[in-house]
C-alpha positions as CSV (number, residue, x, y, z in Angstrom):
1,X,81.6,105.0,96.2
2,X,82.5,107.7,98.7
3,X,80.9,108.9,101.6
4,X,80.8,112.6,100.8
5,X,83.0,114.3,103.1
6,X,80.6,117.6,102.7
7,X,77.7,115.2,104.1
8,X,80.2,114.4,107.1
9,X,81.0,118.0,107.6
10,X,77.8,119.6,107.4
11,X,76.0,116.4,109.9
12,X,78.0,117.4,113.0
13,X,77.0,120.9,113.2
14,X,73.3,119.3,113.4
15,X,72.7,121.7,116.7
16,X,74.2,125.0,115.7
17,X,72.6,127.8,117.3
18,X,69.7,129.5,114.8
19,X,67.9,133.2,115.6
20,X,64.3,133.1,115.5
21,X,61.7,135.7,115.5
22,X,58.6,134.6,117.3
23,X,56.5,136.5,114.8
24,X,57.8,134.8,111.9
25,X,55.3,132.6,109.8
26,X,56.1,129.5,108.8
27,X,54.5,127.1,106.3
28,X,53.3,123.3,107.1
29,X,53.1,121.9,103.7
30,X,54.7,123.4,100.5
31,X,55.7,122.1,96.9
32,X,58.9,122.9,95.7
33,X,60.5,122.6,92.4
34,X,64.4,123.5,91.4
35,X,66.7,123.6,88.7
36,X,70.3,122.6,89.3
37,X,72.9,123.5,86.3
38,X,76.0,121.1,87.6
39,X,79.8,119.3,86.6
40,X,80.0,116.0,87.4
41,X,83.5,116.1,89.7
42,X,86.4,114.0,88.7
43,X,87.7,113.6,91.9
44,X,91.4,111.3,91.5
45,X,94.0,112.0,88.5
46,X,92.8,108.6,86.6
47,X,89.2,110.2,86.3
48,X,90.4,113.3,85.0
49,X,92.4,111.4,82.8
50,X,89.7,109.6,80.6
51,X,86.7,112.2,81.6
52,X,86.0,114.3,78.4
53,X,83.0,116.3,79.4
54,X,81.6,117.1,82.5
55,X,78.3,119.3,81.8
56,X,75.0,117.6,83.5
57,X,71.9,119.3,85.5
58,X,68.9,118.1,87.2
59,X,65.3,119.0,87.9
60,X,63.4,118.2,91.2
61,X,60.4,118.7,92.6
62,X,59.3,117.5,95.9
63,X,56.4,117.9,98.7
64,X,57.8,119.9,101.8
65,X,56.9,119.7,105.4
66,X,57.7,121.5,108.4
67,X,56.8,120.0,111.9
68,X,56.2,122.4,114.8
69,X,54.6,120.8,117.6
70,X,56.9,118.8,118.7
71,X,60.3,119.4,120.8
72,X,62.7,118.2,118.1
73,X,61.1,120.8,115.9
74,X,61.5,123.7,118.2
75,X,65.6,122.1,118.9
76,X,66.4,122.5,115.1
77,X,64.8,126.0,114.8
78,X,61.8,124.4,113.1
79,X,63.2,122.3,110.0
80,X,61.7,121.7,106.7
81,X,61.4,117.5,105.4
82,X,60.8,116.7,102.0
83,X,59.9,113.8,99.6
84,X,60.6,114.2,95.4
85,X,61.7,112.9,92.5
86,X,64.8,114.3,91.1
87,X,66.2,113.5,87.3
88,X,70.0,113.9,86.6
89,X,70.5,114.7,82.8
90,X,74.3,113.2,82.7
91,X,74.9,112.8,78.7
92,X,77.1,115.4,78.7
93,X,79.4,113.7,80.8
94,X,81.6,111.4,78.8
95,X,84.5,109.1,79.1
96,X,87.2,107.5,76.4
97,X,90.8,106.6,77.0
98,X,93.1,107.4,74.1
99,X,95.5,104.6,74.9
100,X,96.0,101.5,76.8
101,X,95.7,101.1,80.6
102,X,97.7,98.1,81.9
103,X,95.8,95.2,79.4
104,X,92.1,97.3,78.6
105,X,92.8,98.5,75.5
106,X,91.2,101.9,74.0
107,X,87.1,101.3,72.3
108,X,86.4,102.8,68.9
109,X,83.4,105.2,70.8
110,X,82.8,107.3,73.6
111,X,81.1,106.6,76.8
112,X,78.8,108.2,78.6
113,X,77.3,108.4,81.9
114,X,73.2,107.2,82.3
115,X,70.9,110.0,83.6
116,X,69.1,108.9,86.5
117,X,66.1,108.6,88.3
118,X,66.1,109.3,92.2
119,X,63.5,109.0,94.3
120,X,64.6,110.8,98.2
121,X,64.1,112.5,101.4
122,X,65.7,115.8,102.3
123,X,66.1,117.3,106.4
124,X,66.9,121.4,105.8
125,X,67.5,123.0,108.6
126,X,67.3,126.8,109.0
127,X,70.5,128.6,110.8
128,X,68.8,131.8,110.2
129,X,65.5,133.5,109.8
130,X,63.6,136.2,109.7
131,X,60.4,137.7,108.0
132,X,61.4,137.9,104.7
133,X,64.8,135.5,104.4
134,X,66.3,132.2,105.6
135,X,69.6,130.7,105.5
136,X,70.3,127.3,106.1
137,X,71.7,123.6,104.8
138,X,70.2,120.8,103.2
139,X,70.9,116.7,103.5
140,X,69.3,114.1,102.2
141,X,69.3,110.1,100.8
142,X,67.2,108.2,98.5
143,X,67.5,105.5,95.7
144,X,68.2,106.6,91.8
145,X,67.6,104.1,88.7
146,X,69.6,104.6,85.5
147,X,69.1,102.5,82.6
148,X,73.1,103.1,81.7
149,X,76.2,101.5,83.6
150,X,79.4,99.8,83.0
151,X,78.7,97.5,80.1
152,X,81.5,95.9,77.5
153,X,78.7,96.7,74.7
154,X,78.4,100.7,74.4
155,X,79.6,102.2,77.7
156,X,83.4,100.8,78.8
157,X,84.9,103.4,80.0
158,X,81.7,104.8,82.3
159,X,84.0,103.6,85.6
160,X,81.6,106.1,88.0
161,X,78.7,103.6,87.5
162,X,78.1,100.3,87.3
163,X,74.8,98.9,88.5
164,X,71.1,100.0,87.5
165,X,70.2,100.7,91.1
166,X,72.6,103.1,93.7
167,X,72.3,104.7,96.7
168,X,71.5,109.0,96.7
169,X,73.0,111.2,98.8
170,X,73.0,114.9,98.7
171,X,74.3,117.7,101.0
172,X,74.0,121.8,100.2
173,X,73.0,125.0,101.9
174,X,70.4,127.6,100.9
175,X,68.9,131.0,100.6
176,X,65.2,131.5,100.5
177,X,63.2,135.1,100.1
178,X,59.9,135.2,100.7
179,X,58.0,137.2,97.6
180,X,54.8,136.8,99.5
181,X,53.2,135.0,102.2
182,X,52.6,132.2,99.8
183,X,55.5,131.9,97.2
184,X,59.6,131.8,98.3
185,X,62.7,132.0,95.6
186,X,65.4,129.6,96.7
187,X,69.1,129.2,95.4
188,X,72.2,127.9,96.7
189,X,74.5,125.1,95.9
190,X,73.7,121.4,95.6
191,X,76.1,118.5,96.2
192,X,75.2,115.1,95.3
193,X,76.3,111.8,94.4
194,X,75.2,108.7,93.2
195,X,76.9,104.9,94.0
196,X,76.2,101.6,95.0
197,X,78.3,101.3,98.1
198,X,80.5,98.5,96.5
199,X,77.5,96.7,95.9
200,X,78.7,96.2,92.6
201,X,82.0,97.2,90.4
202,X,83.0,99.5,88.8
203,X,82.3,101.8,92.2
204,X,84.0,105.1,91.5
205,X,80.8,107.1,92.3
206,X,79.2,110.0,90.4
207,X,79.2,113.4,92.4
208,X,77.9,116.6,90.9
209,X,78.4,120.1,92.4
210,X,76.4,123.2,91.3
211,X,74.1,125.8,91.9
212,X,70.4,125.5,91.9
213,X,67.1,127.9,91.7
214,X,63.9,127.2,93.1
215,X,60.6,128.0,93.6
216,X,58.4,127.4,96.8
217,X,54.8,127.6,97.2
218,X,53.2,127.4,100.5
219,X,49.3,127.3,101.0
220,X,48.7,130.1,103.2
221,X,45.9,128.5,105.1
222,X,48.6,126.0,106.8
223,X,51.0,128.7,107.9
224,X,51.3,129.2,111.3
225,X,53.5,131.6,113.6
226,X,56.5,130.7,115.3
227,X,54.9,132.7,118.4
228,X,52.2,130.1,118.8
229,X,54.8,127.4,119.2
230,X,57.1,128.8,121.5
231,X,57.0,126.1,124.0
232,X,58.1,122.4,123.8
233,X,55.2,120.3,123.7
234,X,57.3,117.1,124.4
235,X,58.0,116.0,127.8
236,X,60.7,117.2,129.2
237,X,64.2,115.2,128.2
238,X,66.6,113.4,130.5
239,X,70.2,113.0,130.2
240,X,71.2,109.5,130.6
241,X,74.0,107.2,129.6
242,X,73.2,104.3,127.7
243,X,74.4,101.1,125.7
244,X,73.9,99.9,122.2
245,X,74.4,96.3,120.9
246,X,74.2,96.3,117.0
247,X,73.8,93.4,114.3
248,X,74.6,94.0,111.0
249,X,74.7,92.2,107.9
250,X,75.9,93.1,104.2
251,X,77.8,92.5,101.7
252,X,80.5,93.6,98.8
253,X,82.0,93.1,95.7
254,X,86.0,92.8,95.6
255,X,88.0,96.0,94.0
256,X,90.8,93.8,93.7
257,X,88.7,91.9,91.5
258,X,87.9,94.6,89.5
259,X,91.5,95.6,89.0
260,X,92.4,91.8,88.3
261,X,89.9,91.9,85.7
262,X,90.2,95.4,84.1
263,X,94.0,96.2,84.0
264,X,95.9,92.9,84.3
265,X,93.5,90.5,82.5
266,X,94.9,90.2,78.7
267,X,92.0,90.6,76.4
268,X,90.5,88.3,74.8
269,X,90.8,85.9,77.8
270,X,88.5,85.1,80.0
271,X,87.1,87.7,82.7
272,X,88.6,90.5,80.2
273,X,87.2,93.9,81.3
274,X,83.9,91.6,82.4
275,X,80.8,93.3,84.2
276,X,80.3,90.1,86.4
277,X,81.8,90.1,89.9
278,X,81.1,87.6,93.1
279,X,79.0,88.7,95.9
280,X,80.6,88.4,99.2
281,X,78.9,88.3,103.0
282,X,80.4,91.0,105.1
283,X,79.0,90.8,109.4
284,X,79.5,93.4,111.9
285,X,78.3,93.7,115.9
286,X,79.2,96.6,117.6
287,X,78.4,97.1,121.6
288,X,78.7,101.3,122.5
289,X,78.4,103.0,125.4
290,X,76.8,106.9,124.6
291,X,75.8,109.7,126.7
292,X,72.7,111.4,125.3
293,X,73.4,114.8,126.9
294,X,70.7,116.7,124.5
295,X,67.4,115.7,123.2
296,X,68.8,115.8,120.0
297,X,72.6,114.2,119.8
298,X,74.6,111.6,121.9
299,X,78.5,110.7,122.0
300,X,80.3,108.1,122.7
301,X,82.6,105.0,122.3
302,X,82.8,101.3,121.5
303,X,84.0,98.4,120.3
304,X,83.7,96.8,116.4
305,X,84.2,93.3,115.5
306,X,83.8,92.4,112.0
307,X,83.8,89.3,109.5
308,X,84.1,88.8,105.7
309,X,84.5,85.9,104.1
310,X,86.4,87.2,101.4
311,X,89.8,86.9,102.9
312,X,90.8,83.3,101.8
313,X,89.7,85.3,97.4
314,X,91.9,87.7,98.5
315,X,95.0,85.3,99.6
316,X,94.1,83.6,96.4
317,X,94.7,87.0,94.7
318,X,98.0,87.6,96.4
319,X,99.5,84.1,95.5
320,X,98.7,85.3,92.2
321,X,100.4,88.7,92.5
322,X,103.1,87.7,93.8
323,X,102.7,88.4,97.7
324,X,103.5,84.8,99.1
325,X,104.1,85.7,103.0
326,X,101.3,88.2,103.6
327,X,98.8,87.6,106.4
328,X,95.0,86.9,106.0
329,X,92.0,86.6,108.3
330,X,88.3,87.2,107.9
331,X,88.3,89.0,111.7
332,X,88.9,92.2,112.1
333,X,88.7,94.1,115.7
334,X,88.4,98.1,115.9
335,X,88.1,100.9,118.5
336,X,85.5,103.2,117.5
337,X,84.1,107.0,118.7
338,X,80.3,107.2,118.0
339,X,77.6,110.5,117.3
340,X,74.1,110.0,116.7
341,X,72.0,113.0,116.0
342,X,68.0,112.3,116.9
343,X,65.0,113.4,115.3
344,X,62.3,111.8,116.6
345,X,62.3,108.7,115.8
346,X,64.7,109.3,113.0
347,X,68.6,109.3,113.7
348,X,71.8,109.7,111.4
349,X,74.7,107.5,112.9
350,X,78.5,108.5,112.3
351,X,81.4,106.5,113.7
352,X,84.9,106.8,112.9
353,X,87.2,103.9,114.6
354,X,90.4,102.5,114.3
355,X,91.8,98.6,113.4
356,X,93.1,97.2,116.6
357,X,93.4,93.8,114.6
358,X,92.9,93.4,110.6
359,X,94.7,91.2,107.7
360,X,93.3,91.4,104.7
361,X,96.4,91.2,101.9
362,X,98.6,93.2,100.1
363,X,96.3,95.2,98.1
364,X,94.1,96.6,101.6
365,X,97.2,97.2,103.3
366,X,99.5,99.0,101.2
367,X,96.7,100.5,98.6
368,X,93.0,100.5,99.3
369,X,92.6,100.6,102.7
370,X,93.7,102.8,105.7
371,X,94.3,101.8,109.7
372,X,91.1,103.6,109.8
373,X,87.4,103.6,108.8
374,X,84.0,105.4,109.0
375,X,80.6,105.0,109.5
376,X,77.4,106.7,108.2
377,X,74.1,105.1,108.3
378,X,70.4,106.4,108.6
379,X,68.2,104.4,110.8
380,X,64.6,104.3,112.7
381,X,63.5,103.2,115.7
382,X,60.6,101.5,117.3
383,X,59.0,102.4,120.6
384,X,57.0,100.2,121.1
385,X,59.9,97.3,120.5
386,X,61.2,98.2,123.5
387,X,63.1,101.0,121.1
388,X,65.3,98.2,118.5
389,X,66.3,100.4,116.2
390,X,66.5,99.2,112.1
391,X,68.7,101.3,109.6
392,X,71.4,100.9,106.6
393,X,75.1,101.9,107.7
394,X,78.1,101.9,105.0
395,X,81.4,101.3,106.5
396,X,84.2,103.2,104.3
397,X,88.0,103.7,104.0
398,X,88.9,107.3,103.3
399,X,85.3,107.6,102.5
400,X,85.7,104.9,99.9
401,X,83.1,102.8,100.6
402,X,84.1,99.0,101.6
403,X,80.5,97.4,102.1
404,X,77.1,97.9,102.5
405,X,74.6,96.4,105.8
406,X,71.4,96.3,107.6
407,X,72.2,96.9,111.4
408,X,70.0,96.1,113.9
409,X,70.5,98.2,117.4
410,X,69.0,97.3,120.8
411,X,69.5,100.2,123.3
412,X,69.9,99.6,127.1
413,X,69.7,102.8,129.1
414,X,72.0,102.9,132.1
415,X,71.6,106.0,134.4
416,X,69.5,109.3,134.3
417,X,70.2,112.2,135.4
């Protein structure tokens, strides 16, 4: 899996400045449905290798919602959240290698990539808007089903998948005209991708760029005007420096395992090309201190400390490579700049830090891994738990995802002002 680096791009502009016209109308509650024509994306010169065909598309349809009496709403130049089912039609994507690779040895049929089943939740935010058009961008997560992964039976060379259930993310911008006040065409491009945050192997991640068209229909009796909601109806927001001290708790499944197994295993022995891979625990805490200097983003820095007992498998894997004198431990200390952007009691969480301490073999050093890692998560908080905050964060290398958790964040505020 990788975290999409379009989903990292387009979250940091959360705040962007948007034109509004106070006579505009917006609708509350809409249904939309889209089309979205697509290539799956081979993204490294081994996927391009053994990818045959890349055609897939995808239908949606979702219930739309656009807050605007609240403060947050009025921040983001009133956004639009959504809830729908999306189905990815992948067949066409298909996958054979012609010749060996290291010990897997070439199948007698083609594989192909499972279509899939996504259930999600989409924030679009408008940059501009008038009467009759809006610009904006899109992001969004969920959970997809296929029936289709990485199997020795009928699909061994589907590397992009391989466990029923994966994480959804998806990341676009869009144009919307307004054919009356109760029916909008959309189009613009879609980016998404499906993976199971090394959950499972294989882990290479489907991602599928295209355009899309859509079609939006919005009961007129819930529109409203903009001008009716020109004042913040929240109380009025505070600056104020605070700290965060986060629990998290996750797990992976070893790429080196999955390289063991698929390239250097001879076949017909045992583990040759399997599906089956350990489960490892993988602990984080984290203590930040942030600045909230808008209602709707804070910045800041910390410290991470992490723990996966998976070093002493991958020392085992060394001896067995060949690397005798390299260094292993399951601690691992980093330095880490933090931005959360707020929405209510919604927040999307991005850190990107650097090892201070971390020995984790050969294959991490010199291949897999960088001296540096992200963060994304999407988390919720609870006000009246003295504001403990629950949410699922991926910690990635080069946006390849390394594991998967369930944080837990207690927030101490410092000083107002």
């Amino acid at each position: 899996m990788r975290i999409p680096l379009t989903i990292l791009l387009l979250a940091l502009p959360l705040t962007l400045a948007a034109e509004r016209k106070d006579s505009i109308h917006v609708g509350k509650t809409g249904i939309e449905a889209r089309f979205i024509p697509a290539q799956t994306l081979t993204l490294d010169e081994s996927a391009r290798s053994w990818t045959k065909t890349k055609a897939t598309y995808a239908v949606s349809i979702q219930v739309n919602l656009t807050p605007v009496k609240n403060g947050f709403a009025q921040d983001y130049n009133y956004p639009t959240f959504a809830i729908g089912i999306r189905h990815n039609f992948n067949h066409g994507t298909t996958m054979r290698r012609d010749q060996a690779w290291g010990e897997a040895q070439p199948v007698d049929y083609t594989s192909k990539l499972g279509d899939f089943t996504t259930l999600y939740g989409t924030f679009s935010r408008p940059i501009y808007r008038s009467r009759s058009w809006q610009w904006g961008y899109t992001l969004g997560t969920g959970i997809g089903y296929t029936p289709l992964k990485y199997n020795l039976r009928n699909d061994i060379d589907n590397e992009y998948i391989g466990s029923h259930w994966n994480i959804y993310f998806t990341a676009g911008i869009y144009g919307q005209y307004r054919l009356s006040r109760q029916i909008s065409l959309k189009g613009g491009i879609d980016y998404s991708h499906h993976s199971n945050g090394a959950l499972a192997r294989p882990n290479k991640g489907a991602n599928y760029l295209g355009p899309f068209i859509g079609l939006l229909y919005e009961p007129e009796r819930h529109s409203t005007t903009l001008e009716q909601k020109s004042t913040t109806e929240s109380m009025p927001f505070i600056k104020h420096w605070y700290m965060e001290i986060a629990l998290g708790g996750g797990g992976k499944t070893l790429l080196e395992e999955w390289q063991q197994t698929q390239f250097n295993t001879p076949q017909g022995a045992p583990g040759y090309r399997t599906d089956k891979f350990p489960f490892y625990g993988a602990f984080s805490f984290h203590t930040n201190l942030l600045y909230r200097y808008a209602r709707r983003w804070a910045s800041g820095i910390g410290i991470g400390v992490f723990y996966g007992d998976y070093s002493n498998r991958l020392a085992e894997i060394d001896k067995q490579w060949g690397y005798e004198n390299e260094k292993h431990s399951p601690w691992s200390l980093g330095i880490e700049g933090r931005h959360t952007v707020f929405y209510g009691k919604l927040s999307l969480r991005m850190g990107l830090g650097y090892y201070l301490y971390r020995h984790m073999g050969h294959s991490a050093t010199k291949e897999i891994e960088r001296p540096y890692y992200e963060q994304i998560g999407v988390f919720y908080s609870f006000p009246r738990l003295r504001n403990i905050t629950v949410g699922f964060n991926v910690n990635a290398h080069s946006t390849k995802a390394d594991f998967t958790e369930l944080q837990i964040v207690l927030p101490v505020k410092l000083t107002h002002h």
